[in-house]
N, C-alpha and C positions, 0 to 999 in steps of 0.2 A: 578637422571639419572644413577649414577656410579652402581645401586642396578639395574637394570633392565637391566645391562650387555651393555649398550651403551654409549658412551663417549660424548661429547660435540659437537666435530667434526662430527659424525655421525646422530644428530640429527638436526643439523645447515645442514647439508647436506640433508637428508629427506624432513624440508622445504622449502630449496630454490628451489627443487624437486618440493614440491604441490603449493608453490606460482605461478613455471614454468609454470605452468598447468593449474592455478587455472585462473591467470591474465588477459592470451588470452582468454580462454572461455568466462571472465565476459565481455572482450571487445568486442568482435564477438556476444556475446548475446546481445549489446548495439547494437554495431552496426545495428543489424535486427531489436530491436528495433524503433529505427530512422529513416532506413527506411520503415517498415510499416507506421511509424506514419507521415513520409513525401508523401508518396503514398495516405492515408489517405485523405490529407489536398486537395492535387491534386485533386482527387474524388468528395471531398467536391464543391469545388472551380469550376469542369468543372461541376457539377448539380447546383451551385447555377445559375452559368451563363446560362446555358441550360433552367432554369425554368423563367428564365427573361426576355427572350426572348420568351418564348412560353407564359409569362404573358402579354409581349406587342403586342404581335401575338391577342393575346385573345379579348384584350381591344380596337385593333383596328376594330374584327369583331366583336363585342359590339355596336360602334360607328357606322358602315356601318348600323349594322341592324337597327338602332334605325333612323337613317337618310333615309332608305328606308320605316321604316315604315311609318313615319313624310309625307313620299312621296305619299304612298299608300292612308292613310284613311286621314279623317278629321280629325282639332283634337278634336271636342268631342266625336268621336268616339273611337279616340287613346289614348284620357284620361279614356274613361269607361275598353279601354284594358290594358293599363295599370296598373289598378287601382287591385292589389292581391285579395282586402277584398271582391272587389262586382265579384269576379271569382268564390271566394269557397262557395262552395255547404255546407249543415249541415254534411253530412258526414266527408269534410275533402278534399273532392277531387274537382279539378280545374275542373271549368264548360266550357271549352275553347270550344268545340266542338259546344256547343249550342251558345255561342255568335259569333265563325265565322259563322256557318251557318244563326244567324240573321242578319248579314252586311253582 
């Protein structure tokens, strides 16, 4: 240190300088951290709730339909429309249109 023209005192001085500096920055950079990552969680939390409710929104008009259909047709009627396999056409695509129009 004595070779590079600075004393002892002046480099214990220089650090307590960058630590000054260094400390709050790394704390304030935490800080933001924490809060995004609590903001985050927030976000998380009001969509899972929001999706949980529009899954039992969903599920109840699931149930309605399925109880008006129960209402509408017979059921072997409601069993040939419910039934996926005997819908699909060789193509691929739901034959829906021709079997409402046959009931």
């Amino acid at each position: 240190s004595v070779e590079s023209g600075q004393t002892d005192d002046e480099i214990t001085r220089r650090w307590i300088i960058v630590l000054s500096l260094a400390l709050p920055t790394f704390h304030l950079a935490g800080i933001a951290l924490s809060v995004r990552r609590r903001r985050e969680l927030i976000e998380h939390f009001t969509h899972r709730h929001l999706s949980t409710a529009c899954a039992e929104a969903i599920v109840e008009d699931v149930d309605a339909c399925k109880q008006l259909l129960m209402n509408i047709f017979p059921p072997q009627v409601l069993s040939q429309l419910l039934d996926r396999d005997a819908l699909q056409m060789p193509s691929g695509e739901l034959r829906g249109i021709v079997v409402a129009q046959q009931f």
